[in-house]
Structure formats: C-alpha cells, structure tokens
C-alpha positions as CSV (number, residue, x, y, z in Angstrom):
1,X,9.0,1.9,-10.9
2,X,5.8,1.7,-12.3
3,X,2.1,1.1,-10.6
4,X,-0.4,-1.3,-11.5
5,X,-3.9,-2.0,-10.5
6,X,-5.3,-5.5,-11.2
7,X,-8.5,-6.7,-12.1
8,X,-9.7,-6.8,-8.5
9,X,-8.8,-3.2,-7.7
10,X,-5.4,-4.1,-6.3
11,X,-2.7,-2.1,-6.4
12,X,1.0,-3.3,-7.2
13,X,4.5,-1.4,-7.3
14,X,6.4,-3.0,-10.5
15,X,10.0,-3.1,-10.8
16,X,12.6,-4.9,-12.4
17,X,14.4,-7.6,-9.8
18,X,17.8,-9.7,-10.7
19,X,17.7,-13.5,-10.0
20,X,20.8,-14.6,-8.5
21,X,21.5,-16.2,-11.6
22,X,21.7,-13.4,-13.3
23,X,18.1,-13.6,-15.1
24,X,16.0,-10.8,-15.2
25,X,12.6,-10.4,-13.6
26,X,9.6,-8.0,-13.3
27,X,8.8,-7.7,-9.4
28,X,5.2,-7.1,-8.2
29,X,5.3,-5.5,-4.8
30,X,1.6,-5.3,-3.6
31,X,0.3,-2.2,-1.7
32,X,-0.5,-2.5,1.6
33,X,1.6,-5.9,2.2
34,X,1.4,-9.5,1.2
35,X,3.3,-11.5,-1.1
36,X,6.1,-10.2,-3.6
37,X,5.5,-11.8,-6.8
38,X,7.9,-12.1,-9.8
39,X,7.7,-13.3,-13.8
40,X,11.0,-13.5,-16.2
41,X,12.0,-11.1,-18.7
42,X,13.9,-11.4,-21.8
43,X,15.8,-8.7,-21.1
44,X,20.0,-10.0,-20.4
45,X,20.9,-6.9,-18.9
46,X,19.4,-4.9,-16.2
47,X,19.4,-1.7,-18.9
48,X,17.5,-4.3,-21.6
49,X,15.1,-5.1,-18.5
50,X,13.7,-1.5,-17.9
51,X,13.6,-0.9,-21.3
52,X,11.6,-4.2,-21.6
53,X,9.4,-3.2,-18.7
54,X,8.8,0.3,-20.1
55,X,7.8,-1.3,-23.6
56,X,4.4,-2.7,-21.6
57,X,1.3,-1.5,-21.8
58,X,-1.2,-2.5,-18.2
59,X,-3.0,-4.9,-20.2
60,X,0.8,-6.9,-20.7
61,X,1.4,-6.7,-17.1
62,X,-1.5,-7.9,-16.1
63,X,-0.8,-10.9,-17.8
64,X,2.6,-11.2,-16.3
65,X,1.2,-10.7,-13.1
66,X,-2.1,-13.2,-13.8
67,X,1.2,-16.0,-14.1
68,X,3.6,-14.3,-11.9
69,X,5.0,-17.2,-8.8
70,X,6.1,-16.2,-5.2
71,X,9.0,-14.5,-5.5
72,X,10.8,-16.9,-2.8
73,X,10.0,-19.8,-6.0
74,X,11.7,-20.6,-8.8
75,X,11.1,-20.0,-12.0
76,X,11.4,-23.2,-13.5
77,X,9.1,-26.1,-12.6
78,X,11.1,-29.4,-11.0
C-alpha cells in the first residue's frame, strides 16, 4: 500500500483491488472517509498489478486518480 497526497492537500491510501472480472485496478481509499475511487491497470495478474503500481511515480498517480470513477461504477462507459 502506498500514500498519496493530491493536489488539494488530500490524502489517499493506494492499493491494488480485483474487479470481479478479473481486471486489475489501482484503489484510492481517501483518509478521513469519503468515496473509494478506482482506475484500471494493465497488469493481468495481481503479482503484474503491484509491480505495475510500484513502477509509478506521484505525479502518475495523480493522474490515475485526476480520472479515477466511483469505485461502485464501471469502468467502461454504456
């Protein structure tokens, strides 16, 4: 697990997260409460994913987490 602080001075627990589909994900847990966020990986294998996650710098997941949805949504539009 990894912590990240975003550009408004919030702070977020990241982990990797499984769809029930099998499909990777990078979790954002906010401190303090509020809404779990998630944004895909590449990764096909839960090993691949926290290699993937530990290949990212802040600025990288900030991005992720700038396009990150709900974590109750899906990933794919329609």
């Amino acid at each position: 697990m990894r912590q990240l602080t975003d550009r408004s001075g919030s702070v977020w627990d990241v982990a990797v997260g499984r769809e029930s589909y099998g499909m990777q994900v990078v979790l954002f847990f906010p401190r303090g409460g509020g809404a779990i966020c998630k944004s895909a990986l590449r990764a096909d294998t839960r090993l691949e994913a926290e290699i993937e996650l530990d290949g990212y710098d802040d600025e990288e997941l900030l991005f992720l987490l700038e396009r990150a949805v709900p974590w109750e949504s899906s990933l794919f539009p329609g």
